[in-house]
C-alpha positions in Angstrom: 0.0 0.0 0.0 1.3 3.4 -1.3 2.4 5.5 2.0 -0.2 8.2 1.3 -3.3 5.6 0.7 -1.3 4.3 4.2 -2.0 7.3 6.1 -5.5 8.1 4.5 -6.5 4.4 5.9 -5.6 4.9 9.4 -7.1 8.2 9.7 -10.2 6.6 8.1 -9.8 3.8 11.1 -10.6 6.8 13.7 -13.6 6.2 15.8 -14.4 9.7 16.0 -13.0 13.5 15.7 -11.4 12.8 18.8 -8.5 10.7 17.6 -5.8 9.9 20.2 -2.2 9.9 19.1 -0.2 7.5 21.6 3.8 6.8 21.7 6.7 7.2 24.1 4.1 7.2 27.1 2.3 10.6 25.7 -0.9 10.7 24.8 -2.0 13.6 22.5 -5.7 14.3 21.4 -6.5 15.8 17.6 -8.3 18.8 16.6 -10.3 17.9 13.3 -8.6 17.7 10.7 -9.9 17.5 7.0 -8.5 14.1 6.5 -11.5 12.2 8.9 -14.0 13.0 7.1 -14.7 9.8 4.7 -14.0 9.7 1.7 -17.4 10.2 0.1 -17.3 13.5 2.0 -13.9 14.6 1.3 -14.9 18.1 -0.6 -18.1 18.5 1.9 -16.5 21.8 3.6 -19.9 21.7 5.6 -18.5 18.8 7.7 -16.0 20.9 9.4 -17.6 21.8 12.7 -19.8 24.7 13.2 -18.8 27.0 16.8 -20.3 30.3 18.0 -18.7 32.8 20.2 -20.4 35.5 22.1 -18.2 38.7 24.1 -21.0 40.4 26.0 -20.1 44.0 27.7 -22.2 45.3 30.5 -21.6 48.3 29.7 -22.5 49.4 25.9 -20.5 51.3 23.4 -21.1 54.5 22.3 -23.1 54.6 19.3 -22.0 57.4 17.8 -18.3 55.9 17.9 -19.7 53.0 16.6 -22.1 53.0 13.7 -20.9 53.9 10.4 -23.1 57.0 9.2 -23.7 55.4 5.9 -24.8 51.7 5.4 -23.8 49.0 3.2 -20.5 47.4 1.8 -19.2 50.4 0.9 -19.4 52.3 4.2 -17.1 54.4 5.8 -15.2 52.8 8.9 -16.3 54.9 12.1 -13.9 55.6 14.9 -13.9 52.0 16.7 -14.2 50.0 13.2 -10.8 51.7 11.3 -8.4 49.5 13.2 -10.6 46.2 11.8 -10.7 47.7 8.3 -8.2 44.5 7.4 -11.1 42.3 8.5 -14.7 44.2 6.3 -15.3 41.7 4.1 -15.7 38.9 6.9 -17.8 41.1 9.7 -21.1 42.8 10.0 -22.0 45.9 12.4 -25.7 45.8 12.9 -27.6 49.4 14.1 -31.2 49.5 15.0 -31.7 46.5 16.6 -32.8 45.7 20.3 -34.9 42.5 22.2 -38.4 43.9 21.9 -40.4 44.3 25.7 -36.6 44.5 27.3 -36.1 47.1 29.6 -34.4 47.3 33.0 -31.0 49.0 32.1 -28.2 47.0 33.7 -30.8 44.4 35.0 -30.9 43.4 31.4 -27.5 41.8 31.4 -29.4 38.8 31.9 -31.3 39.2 28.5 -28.6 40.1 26.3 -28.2 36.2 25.5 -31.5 35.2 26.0 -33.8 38.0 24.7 -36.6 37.6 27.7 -37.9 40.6 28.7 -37.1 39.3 32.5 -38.6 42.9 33.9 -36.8 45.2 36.4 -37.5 43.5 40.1 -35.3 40.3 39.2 -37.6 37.8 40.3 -39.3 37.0 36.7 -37.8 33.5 35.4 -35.4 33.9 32.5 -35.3 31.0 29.7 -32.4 29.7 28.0 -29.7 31.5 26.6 -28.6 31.0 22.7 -25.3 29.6 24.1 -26.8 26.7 25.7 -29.7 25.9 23.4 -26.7 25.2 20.8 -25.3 23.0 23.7 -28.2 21.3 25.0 -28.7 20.1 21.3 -24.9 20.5 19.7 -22.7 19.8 22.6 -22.3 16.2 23.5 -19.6 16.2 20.4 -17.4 17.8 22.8 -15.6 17.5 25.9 -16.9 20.7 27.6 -20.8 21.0 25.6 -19.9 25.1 26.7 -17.6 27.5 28.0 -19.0 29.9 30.1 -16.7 33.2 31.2 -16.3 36.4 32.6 -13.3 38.9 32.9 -14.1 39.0 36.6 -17.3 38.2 38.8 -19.7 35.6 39.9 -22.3 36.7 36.9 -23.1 35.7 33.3 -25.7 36.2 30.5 -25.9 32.7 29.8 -28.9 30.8 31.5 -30.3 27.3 31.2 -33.9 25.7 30.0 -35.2 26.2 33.8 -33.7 30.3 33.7 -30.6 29.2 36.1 -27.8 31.8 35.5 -24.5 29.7 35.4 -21.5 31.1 36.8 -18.7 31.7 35.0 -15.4 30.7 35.6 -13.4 34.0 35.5 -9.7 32.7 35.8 -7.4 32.0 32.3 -5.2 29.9 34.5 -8.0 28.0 36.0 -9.9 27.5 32.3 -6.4 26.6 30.5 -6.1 23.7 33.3 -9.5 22.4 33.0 -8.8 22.3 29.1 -5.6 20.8 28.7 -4.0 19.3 31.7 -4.6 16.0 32.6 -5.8 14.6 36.4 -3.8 11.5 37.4 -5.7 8.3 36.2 -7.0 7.9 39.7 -8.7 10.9 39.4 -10.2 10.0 36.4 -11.5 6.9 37.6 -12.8 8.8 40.8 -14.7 11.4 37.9 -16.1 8.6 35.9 -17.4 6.7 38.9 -19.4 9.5 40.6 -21.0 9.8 36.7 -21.5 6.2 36.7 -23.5 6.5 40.5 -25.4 9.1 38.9 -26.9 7.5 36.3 -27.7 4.0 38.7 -29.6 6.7 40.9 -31.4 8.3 38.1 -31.9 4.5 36.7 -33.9 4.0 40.4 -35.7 7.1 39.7 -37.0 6.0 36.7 -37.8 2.6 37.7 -40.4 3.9 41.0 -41.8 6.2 38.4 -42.8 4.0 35.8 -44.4 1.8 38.7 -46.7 4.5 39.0 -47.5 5.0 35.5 -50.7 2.2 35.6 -52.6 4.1 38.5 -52.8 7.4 36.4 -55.0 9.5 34.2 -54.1 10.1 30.9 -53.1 13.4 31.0 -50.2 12.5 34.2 -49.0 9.2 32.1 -48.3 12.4 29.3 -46.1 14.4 31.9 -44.9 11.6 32.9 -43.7 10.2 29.7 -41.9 13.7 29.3 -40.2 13.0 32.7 -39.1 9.3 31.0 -37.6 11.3 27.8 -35.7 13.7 30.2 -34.4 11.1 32.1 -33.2 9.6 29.3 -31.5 12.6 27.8 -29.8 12.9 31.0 -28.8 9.5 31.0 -27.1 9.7 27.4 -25.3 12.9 28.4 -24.1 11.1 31.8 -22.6 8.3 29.3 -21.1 10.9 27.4 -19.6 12.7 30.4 -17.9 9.3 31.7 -16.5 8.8 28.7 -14.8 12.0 28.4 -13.5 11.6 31.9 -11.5 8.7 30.6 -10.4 10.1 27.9 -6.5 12.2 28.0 -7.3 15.8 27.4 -5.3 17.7 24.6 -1.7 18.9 24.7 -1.0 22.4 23.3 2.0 24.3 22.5 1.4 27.1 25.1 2.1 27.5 28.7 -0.6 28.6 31.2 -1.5 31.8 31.2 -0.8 34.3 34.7 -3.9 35.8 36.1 -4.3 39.7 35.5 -4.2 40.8 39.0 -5.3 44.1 38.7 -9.3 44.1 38.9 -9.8 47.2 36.4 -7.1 45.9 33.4 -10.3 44.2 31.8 -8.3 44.8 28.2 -5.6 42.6 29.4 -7.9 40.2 30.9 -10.0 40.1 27.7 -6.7 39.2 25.9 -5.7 36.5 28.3 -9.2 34.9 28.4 -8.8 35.0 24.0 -6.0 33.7 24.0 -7.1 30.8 25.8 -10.7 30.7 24.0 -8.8 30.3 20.5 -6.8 27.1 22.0 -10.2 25.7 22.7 -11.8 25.9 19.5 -8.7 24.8 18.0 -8.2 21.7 20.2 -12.3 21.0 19.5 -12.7 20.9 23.3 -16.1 23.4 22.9 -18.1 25.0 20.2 -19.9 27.4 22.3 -18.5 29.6 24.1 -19.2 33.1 25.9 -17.1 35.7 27.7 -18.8 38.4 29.6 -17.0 42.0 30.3 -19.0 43.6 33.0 -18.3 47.2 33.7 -15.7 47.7 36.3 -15.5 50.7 38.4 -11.7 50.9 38.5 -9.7 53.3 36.2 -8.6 51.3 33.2 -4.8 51.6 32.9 -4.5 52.8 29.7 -2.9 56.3 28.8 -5.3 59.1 28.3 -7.7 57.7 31.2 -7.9 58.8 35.1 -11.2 58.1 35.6 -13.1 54.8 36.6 -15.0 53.3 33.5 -18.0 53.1 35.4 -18.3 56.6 36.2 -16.9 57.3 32.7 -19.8 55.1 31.0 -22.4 57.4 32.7 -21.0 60.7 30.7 -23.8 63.1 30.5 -21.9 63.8 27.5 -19.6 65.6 28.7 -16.5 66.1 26.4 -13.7 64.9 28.7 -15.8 61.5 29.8 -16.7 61.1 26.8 -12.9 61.4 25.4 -11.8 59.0 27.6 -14.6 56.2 27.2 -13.6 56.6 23.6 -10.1 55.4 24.4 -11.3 52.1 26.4 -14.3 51.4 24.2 -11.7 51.6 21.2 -9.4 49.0 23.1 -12.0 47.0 23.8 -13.1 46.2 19.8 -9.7 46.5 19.0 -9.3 43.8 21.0 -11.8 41.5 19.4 -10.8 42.6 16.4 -7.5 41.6 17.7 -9.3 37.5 18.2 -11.0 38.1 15.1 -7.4 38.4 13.3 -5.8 35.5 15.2 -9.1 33.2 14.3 -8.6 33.8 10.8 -5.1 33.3 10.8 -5.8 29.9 12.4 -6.2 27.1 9.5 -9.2 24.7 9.8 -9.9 22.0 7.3 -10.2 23.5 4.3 -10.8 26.8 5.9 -9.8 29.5 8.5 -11.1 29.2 12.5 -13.0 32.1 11.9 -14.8 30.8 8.9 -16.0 28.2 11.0 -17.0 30.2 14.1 -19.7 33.4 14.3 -18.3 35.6 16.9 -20.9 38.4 18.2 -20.1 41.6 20.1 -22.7 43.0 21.9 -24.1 44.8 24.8 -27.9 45.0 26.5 -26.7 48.8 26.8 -27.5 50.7 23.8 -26.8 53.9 25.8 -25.3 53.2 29.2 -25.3 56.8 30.1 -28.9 56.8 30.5 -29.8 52.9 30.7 -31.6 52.6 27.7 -31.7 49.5 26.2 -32.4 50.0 22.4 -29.9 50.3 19.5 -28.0 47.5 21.2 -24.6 48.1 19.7 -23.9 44.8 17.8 -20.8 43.2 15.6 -21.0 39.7 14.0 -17.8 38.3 12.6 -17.0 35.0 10.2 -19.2 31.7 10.3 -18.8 31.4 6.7 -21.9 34.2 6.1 -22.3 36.7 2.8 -21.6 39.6 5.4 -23.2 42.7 4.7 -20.7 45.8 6.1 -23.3 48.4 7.4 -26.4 46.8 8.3 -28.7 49.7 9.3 -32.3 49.2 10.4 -34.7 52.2 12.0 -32.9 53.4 15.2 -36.5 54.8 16.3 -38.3 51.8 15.7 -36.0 49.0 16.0 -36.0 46.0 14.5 -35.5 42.4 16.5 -32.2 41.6 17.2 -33.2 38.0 18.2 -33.8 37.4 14.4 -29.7 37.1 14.7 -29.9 34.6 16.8 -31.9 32.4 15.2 -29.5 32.8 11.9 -26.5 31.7 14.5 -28.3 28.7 15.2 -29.3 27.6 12.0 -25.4 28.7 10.7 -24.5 26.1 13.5 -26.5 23.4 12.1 -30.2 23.5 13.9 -33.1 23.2 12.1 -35.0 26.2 14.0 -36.9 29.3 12.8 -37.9 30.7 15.7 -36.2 31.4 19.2 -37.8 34.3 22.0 -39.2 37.1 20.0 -37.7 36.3 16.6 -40.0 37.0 13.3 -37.8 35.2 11.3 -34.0 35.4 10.4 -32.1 39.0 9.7 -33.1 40.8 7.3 -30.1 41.1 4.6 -27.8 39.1 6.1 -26.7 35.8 4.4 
């Protein structure tokens, strides 16, 4: 056998996307690479797999700084967009959009992700975030089904089915070590067991249900058969989770990353958590990810700035404030511009990362100096779309920015056409 029919037949021999490299007592995990796919599929560049990326701030962008004044292709780059003029053809900024019904000014951090209009005392149930509606469906192919982050605190925009916010994990170093190194086996063993004990107890759960099922009406033996088919999907997850546990985790070329100890340095935090973001798409350990930048109330310790960015975000419009929120609002998409660049330098398959990944910049701030929540400032980078420069809707009556959403998830691969209050998917956006 010819050596390159050789190597196409072991690759062909992999189980699974996960293929595990072993020799000289090191065991090294695979990204995907073009060459699993079979052969029948070999120039399908929709097999690669689909990921989506939100950075959420908590405290808005000024519009004005923002939004192009003229729309289309052809626009002209506005103050925060020059430094990612290398990167027009593959991102969108979208103006005039907001989640219809939500109010609440900062209490809306919890809607940004989810679009429910969860009202301004905080006790209204939220529903599930974008994030993990791709991973409740999406994320089993993965170690970690999401990442959920923050640049510093115990909060998130990212919810579950029963409006549970989960909290992220807010440490690079802590995130690069659950990624990529390895417990001991022991501790393996100890992981898969307690997964293995909690699917015999939900096993016994299911059995005393199902003794009850004869003694009810029809309309309990209904809610009850619901309770069976969420058992079981916690069941197959559970098997999914043990067998990840087993499993060696990926080795990467980096080192871990040092903790940013300064509270208000959230550009070099946003950096740091990037950098470690990228090695996770690129080692396939998640697809979804988010990373949260709530507002801190330090002075960002960047040149030009003496005030805190809290203080600064409510400007009155004044000059000076508003001079100096230019400057960290600039670093800040600069920055993901900055992780838009390094996704698209990063081959995948046939393609780039970023090809393969939407990433979204937003905010549930449209003007944080005055909490209001409309003309939500919104970027959208790669995922293989037709993207369409300047997409400007009516910035008095806005249009619905979870129509986005639901093109993420059908650009991930879900066959849905309606999530909160979409009417559809976005207007001129392909």
């Amino acid at each position: 056998m010819a050596l390159n029919q050789q190597v196409q037949f072991n690759f062909r021999r992999a189980l699974d996307r996960r293929t595990v490299l072993r020799g000289s007592g090191v065991a090294m995990s695979l990204p995907w690479l073009t060459a699993m796919q079979p052969s029948f599929a070999a120039s399908d560049k929709s097999a690669a797999p689909k990921r989506f990326v939100a950075m959420t701030l908590g405290l808005g962008l000024v519009a004005e700084n923002l939004f192009p004044d003229d729309k289309g292709v052809q626009y002209t780059p506005s103050p925060y967009l020059k430094p990612l003029s290398d990167l027009r053809a593959k991102l969108t900024v979208v103006s005039g959009v907001s989640h219809p019904g939500v109010k609440g000014g900062h209490r809306a951090e919890a809607s940004i992700l989810t679009a429910s209009p969860v009202g301004t005392s905080g006790k209204a149930v939220n529903s599930i975030s974008i994030d993990q509606l791709m991973a409740k469906h999406l994320g089993d192919a993965t170690r970690f089904p999401s990442l959920v982050l923050s640049t510093s605190g115990s909060s998130s925009p990212c919810y579950t089915e029963s409006g549970a916010m989960i909290p992220p994990e807010d440490s690079p170093s802590r995130l690069f070590a659950k990624l990529f190194v390895d417990e001991s086996k022991d501790q393996r063993e100890q992981q898969a067991g307690r997964v293995r004990q909690g699917r015999s107890i939900m096993d016994l759960v299911g059995e005393d249900a199902k003794s009850l099922q004869r003694d009810l009406g029809l309309g309990d033996r209904d809610r009850l058969d619901a309770y069976f088919t969420s058992v079981r999907q916690l069941e197959k997850r559970m098997e999914e989770t043990e067998k990840w546990a087993k499993r060696p985790k990926p080795k990467v070329d980096a080192k871990m990353p040092r903790d940013i100890n300064d509270p208000s340095d959230i550009i070099a935090k946003q950096k740091t958590m990037c950098d470690v973001i990228k090695l996770a798409l690129l080692t396939d350990s998640a697809r979804f990810i988010s990373l949260h930048i709530p507002g801190a109330g330090g002075v960002i310790p960047i040149e030009g700035v003496d005030e805190g960015y809290h203080n600064l975000s409510h400007h009155g419009k004044d000059e000076e404030k508003l001079a100096q929120l230019a400057i960290v609002e600039g670093a800040i998409v600069a920055q993901w511009g900055e992780f838009i660049r390094d996704l698209n330098r990063s081959e995948d398959g046939d393609a780039t990362l970023l090809d393969h990944t939407n990433v979204l910049l937003t905010s549930n701030l449209g003007n944080a100096s005055n909490h209001d929540n409309r003309n939500m400032p919104v970027l959208v980078a790669g995922g293989g779309m037709r993207h369409a420069g300047h997409l400007a809707f009516d910035r008095n009556n806005n249009y619905p920015l979870p129509n986005l959403f639901v093109n993420f998830l059908q650009n991930v691969g879900m066959e849905i056409d309606q999530f909160a209050t979409s009417t559809g998917t976005m207007n001129g956006l392909g």
